[in-house]
N, C-alpha and C positions, 0 to 999 in steps of 0.2 A: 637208632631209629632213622630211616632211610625214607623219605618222600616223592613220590612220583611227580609232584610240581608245588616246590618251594614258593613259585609267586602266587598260585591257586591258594596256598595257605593264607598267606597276607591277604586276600584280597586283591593280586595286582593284575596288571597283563606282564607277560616276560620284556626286559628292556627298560623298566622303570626305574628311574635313576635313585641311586645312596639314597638323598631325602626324601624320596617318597617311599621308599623301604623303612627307614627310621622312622616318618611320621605312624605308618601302619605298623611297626612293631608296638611302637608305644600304645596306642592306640587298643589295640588288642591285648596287652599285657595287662593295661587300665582295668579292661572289662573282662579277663577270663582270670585273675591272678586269684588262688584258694583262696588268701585272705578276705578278697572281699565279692567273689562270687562263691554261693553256698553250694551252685550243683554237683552233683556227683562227676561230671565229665569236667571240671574246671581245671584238675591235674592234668588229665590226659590230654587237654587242650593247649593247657600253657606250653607242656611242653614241648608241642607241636608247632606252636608260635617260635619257640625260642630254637627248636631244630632248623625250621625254614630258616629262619634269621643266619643262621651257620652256615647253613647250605651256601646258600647266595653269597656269604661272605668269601667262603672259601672256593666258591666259582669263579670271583672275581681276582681274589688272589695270583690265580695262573696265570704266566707269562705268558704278555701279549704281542701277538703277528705283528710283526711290520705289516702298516698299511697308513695309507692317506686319508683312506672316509674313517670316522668313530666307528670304534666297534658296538656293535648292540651291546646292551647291557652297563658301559661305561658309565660315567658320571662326567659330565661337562659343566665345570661352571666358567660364569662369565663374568673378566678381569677389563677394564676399560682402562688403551692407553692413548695416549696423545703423541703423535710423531710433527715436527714442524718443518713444511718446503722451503724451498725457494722458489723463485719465480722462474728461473731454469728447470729447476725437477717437475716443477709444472707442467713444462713444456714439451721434454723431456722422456720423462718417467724416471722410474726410478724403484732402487728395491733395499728397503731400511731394514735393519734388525734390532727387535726390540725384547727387552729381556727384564726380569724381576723375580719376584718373591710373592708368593700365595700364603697364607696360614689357613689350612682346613679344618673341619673338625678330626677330632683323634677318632681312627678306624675303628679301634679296641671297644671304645664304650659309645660310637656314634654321637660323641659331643656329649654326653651326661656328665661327664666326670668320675659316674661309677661304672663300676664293675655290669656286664650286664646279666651274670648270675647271681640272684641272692643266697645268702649263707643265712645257717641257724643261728639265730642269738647267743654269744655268749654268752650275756648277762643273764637271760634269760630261759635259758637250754631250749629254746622255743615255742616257750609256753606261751609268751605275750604277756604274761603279770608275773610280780614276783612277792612272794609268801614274803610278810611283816611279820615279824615275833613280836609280842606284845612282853609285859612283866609276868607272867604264866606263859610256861613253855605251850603247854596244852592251848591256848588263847593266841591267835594268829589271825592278821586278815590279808587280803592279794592289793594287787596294787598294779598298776598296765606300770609296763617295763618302758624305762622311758626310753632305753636305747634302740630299741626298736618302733616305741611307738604303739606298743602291744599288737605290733603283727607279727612275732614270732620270729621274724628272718630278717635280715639286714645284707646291706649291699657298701661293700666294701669300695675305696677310694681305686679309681683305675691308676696303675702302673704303670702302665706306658705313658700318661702325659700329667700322672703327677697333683691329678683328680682335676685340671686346669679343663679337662673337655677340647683343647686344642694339638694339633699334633706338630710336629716343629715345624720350621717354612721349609716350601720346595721350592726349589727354582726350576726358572721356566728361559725360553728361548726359542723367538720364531722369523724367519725372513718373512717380512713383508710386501707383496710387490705394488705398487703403487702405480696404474696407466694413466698415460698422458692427458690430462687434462680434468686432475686432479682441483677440486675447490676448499675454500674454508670449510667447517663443517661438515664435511663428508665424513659416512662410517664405513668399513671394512672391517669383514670378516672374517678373521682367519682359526684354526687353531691350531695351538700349539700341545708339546706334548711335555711334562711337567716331569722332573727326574728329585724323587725324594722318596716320601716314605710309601706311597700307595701307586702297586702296579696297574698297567690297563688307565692310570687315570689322566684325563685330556685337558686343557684348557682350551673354554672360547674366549679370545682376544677379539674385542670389539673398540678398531683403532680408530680414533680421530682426528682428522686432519686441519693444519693450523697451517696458515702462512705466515711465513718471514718478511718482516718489512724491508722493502728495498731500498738498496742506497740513493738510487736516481731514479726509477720506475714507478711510477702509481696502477693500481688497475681498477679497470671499471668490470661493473657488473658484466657487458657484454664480451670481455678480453681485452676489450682495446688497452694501448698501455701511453702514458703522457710520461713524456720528458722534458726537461727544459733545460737544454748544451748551450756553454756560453763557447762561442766561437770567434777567432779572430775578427776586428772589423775590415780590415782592409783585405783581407781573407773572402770577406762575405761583400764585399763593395766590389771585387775582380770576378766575383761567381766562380769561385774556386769548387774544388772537391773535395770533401772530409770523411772520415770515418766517424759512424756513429756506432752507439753500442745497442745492441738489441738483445735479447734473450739466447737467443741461434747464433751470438757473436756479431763480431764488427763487421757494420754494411758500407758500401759507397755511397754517397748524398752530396747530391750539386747543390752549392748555394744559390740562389739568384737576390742578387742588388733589391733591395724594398720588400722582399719576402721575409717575414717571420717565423711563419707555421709551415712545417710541412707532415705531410703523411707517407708511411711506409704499409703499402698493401702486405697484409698477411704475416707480419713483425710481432703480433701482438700473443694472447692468448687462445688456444683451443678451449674457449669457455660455448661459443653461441652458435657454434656448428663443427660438430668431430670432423668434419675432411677438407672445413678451412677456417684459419687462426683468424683473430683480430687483428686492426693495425696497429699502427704506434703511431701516436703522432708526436713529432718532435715541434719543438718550439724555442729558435735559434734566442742568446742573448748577444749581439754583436758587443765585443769589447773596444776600446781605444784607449789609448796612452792617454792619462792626464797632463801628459806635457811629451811637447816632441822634441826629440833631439833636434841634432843641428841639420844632421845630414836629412832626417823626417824632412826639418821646415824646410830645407832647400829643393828636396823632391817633391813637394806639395805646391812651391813656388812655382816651378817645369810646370807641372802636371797645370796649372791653374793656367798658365802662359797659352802653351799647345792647346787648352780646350777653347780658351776664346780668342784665339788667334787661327785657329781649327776654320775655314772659307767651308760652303759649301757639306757642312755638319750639320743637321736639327741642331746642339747647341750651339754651334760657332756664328751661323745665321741670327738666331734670336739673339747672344751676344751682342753680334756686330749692330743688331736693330736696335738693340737695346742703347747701347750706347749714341747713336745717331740723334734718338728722342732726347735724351740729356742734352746733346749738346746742342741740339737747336733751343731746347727750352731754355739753356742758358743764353745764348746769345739775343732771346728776349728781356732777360731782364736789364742787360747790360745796356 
């Protein structure tokens, strides 16, 4: 028996995916099966119900085209993973590959576990009750078959998954591409294409994105990114130059004498405008020796000598003022 449109049968439009085929078989089989519709067309319906169901099945059976977009007709479910950045691949971009394991339902019986043809009773050669003999052979009553339930037919355990209604796992495997300026909680969607037991069949991968805490970086809502570099003192008292780390790599940054905090334009994240990053702002901790060598104290003795000895300096002036008021004030008390 041969149908000019299998989905017309169901109820469906062409395209409708595995589950909404299985809901509408069921569904139909409910309400046209002999057993429990009395019309006279109830045969020739079911088995036009259960011919469509074939059809379709073995439509999708056929090896399927390479191609990028889903093919009509597929079945797409959707599998959620998690992939986690860093605060470089943020920046960056990047392209992850992520990979696992689906359990679908079994093709064979659409996840029932049985068979999706019923057979005649055994027990009951189809009748739906089964003749009691009494103590007189002649003296007999019926009885509903219990193996079937007194509908006559029964549906045997499917074979292929072992009456479990699940069919083994497939595995799956997709690159991810992930663009620059990627946040927490972002979804991406891709799909992937699933190699196991059912052809034609696609996964959507609906990936989540998570950051990595970073070792020295904080980030703010806006991109900006805080760090806090402990840098030489005497290093930072000369306004020397350091290398600082940033996401894009290590930058040049002058220190200046009494400065703490600095900022670095456009160091930061592409969070608060795609064609220009946040900053960073760095936040020096000057370090010094808990005790100084010898040759230290000796250089720090110089250096103290030449600053107020230093004529003609802003500090060697106030120095030398300074000292002047002392010593008149002492020669008053004397």
């Amino acid at each position: 028996m041969d149908l000019d449109d299998p989905y017309h049968e169901l109820g469906l439009a062409p395209g409708s995916s595995d589950a909404e085929v299985k809901v509408a078989w069921r569904r139909l089989s409910a309400r046209w099966h002999p057993d429990r519709n009395n019309s006279p067309h109830a045969l020739r319906k079911i088995q036009r119900i259960n011919r469509a169901l074939e059809m379709i099945r073995n439509a999708r059976a056929e090896p399927e085209a390479e191609t990028e977009d889903p093919t009509p007709g597929a079945e797409q479910s959707t599998v959620e993973h998690t992939i986690s950045l860093t605060l470089e691949e943020v920046v960056t971009g990047c392209v992850r590959e992520v990979r696992g394991e689906v359990i679908e339902d079994c093709a064979e019986c659409i996840g029932s576990g049985l068979q999706l043809q019923a057979t005649e009773c055994s027990e009951c050669g189809g009748a739906g009750h089964i003749r009691q003999h009494l103590w007189f052979v002649w003296i007999s009553s019926t009885d509903k078959c219990a193996a079937c339930q007194g509908q006559g037919k029964t549906r045997h355990s499917c074979t292929a998954c072992a009456a479990s209604g699940k069919a083994p796992p497939s595995k799956y495997r997709c690159r991810v591409p992930v663009a620059p300026g990627a946040r927490a909680g972002d979804l991406l969607d891709v799909t992937a294409r699933v190699k196991g037991n059912r052809r034609q069949h696609k996964l959507a991968l609906r990936v989540r994105v998570e950051l990595q805490p970073h070792e020295f970086f904080t980030a703010e809502a806006d991109g900006t990114l805080k760090c806090e570099l402990p840098v030489d003192g005497f290093a930072w008292m000369a306004n020397r130059w350091i290398e600082v780390p940033t996401p894009r790599g290590l930058q040049q940054m002058k220190l200046r004498r009494g400065h703490l905090n600095y900022r670095i334009k456009n160091a930061g994240l592409p969070w608060a405008n795609e064609a220009e990053a946040g900053d960073c702002i760095v936040t020096v901790v000057p370090m010094f020796p808990q005790e100084l060598s010898q040759e230290q104290e000796a250089m720090i003795d110089r250096l103290a000598v030449s600053n107020s000895g230093t004529a003609g300096t802003p500090a060697g002036d106030r120095m030398a003022a300074w000292s002047r008021l002392v010593n008149n004030w002492q020669d008053r008390r004397r």
